[in-house]
C-alpha positions in Angstrom: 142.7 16.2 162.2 138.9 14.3 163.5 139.1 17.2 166.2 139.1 19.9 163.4 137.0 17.9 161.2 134.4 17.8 164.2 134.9 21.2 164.7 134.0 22.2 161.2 131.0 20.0 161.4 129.8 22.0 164.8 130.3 24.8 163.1 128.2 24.4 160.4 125.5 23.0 162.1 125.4 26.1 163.9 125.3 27.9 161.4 122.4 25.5 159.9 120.3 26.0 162.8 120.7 30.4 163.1 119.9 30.3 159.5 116.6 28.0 160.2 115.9 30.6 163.2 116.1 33.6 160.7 113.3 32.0 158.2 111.3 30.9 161.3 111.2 34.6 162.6 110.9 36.1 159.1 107.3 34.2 158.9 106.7 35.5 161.7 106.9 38.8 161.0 104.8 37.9 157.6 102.3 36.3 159.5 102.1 39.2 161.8 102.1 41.7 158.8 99.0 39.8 157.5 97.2 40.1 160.6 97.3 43.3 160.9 96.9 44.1 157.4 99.9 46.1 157.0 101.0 47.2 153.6 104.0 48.1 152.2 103.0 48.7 148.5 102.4 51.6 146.8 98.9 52.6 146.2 97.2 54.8 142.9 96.3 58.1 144.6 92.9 59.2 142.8 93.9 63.3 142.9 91.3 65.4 141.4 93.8 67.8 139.8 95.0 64.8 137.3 96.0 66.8 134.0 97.1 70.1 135.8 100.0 71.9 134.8 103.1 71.7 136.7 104.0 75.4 136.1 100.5 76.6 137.3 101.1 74.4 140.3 104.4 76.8 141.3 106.7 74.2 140.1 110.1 74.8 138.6 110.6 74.6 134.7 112.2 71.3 134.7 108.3 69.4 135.7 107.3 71.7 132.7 110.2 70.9 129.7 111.5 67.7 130.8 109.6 64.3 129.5 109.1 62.5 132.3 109.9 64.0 135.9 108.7 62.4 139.0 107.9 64.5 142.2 108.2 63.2 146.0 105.7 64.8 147.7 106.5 65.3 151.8 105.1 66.8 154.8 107.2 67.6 157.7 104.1 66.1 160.2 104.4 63.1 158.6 106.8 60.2 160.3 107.2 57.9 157.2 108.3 61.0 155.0 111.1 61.5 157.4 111.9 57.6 156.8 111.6 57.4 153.4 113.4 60.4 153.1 116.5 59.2 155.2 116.5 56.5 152.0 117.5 59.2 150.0 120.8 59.2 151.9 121.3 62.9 151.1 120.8 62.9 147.5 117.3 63.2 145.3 117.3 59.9 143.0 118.1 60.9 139.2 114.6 61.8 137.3 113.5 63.0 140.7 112.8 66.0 143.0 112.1 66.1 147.0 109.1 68.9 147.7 108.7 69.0 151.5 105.5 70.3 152.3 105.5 72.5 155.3 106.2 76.4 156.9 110.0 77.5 156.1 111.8 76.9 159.5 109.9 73.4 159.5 111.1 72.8 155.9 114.6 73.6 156.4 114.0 71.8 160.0 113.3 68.2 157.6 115.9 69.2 155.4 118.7 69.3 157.9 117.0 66.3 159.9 117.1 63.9 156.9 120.4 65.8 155.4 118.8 66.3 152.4 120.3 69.4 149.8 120.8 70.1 146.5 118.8 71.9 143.4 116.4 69.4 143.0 114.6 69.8 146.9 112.1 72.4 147.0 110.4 73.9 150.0 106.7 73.6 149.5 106.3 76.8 151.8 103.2 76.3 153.3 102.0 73.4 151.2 100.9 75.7 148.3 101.8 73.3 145.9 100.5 70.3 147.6 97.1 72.4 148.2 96.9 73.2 144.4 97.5 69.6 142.9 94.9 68.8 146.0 97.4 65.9 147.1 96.5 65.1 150.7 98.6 61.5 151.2 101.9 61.9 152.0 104.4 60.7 151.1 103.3 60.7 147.7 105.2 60.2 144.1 103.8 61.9 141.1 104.3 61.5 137.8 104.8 64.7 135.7 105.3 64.1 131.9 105.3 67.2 129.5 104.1 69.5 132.6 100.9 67.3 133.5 100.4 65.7 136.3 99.8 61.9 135.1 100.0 59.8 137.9 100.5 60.0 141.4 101.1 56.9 143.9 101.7 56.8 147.5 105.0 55.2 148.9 104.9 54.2 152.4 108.8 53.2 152.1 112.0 53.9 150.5 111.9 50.5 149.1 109.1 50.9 147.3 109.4 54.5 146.1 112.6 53.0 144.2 110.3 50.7 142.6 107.9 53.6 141.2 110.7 55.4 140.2 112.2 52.8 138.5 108.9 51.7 136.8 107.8 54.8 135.6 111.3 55.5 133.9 111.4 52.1 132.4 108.3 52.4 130.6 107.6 55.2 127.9 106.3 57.9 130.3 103.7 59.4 127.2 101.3 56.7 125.2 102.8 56.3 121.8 100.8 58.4 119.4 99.8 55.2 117.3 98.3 53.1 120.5 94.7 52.1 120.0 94.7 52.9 116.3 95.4 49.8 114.9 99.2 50.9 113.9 102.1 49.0 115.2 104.2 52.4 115.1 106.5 51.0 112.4 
C-alpha cells in the first residue's frame, strides 16, 4: 500500500511539474508575441465604399433582404485566408457567407483546398466584388445590414472571426430609431 501511495505521489508531481512547463512556455510565446508585435485581433477596416449597396456590389439577394448578414471576404493569394478558412471545417457559420476573391479555377482551386461548399460560398470571379466595395485586406468580415455595407473588420484568425461574428449578431445590427433623441424606445 506505501508503494502505491508513493507511486501516486510521483505521479502527481509529474504531472505538477509538465503543467508548470506548459505556463512557463505559454509566456514565452506571449513574451515573444509582444516582441514582435504580433497581433491577433481584429482591426476596423476604414473602406471608402462604407454605405454601398450590396446588390450594386454583385451580391446575392440575401446581403440585400436579410437584417444583418456578414460577409468573409477571401483571396486565394492570401495564406491566412486559407487558415481561417480551414476553421470553417467545411461549413459557412450561420448569418454568414464565404466570398473568395480570385480567377475561377483558383476559386474552385481554394474551395476544394479548404473543402468548403454549399449556397452560401460565392466565387468572387476576378475580385469584382472586392474591387467595387474597394476592400483591399484580406481576410476581411463585413457587415451588411439592410443591403449596406456598415462595417467591415479584418480577421487575421478563425478565432477571432468567431468573435466578430458573434458580436455583431449579439448586438442590434441597425441603431434603434429613438437613439440620440432623448427616447428610451418605450
Amino acid at each position: 500500500m506505501l508503494l502505491i501511495g508513493i507511486g501516486l505521489g510521483i505521479v502527481l508531481l509529474v504531472q505538477i511539474i509538465c503543467v508548470l512547463a506548459l505556463i512557463d512556455q505559454y509566456k514565452g510565446i506571449l513574451q515573444i508575441r509582444n516582441q514582435l508585435r504580433l497581433r491577433d485581433d481584429a482591426v476596423d477596416l476604414e473602406i471608402a465604399e462604407m454605405g454601398v449597396d450590396a446588390s450594386e456590389a454583385g451580391l446575392p439577394p440575401p446581403f440585400s433582404s436579410e437584417e444583418g448578414v456578414v460577409g468573409v471576404l477571401f483571396s486565394t493569394r492570401c495564406a491566412s485566408c486559407f487558415s481561417v478558412a480551414e476553421g470553417f471545417k467545411g461549413r459557412v457559420p450561420a448569418g454568414a457567407w464565404a466570398i473568395i476573391a480570385g480567377s475561377e479555377p483558383q476559386c474552385k482551386e481554394f474551395q476544394e483546398r479548404v473543402g468548403l461548399t454549399g449556397d452560401r460560398v460565392l466565387a468572387d470571379v476576378d475580385g469584382r466584388i472586392a474591387d467595387k466595395l474597394r476592400v483591399r485586406t484580406f481576410p476581411s468580415a463585413l457587415l451588411f445590414a439592410r443591403g449596406e455595407l456598415t462595417a467591415a473588420k479584418s480577421v487575421p484568425s478563425y478565432r477571432e472571426l468567431r468573435h466578430v461574428i458573434n458580436d455583431w449578431h449579439s448586438r442590434p445590427l441597425i441603431a434603434n430609431a429613438n437613439e440620440g433623441n432623448g427616447s428610451d424606445g418605450h
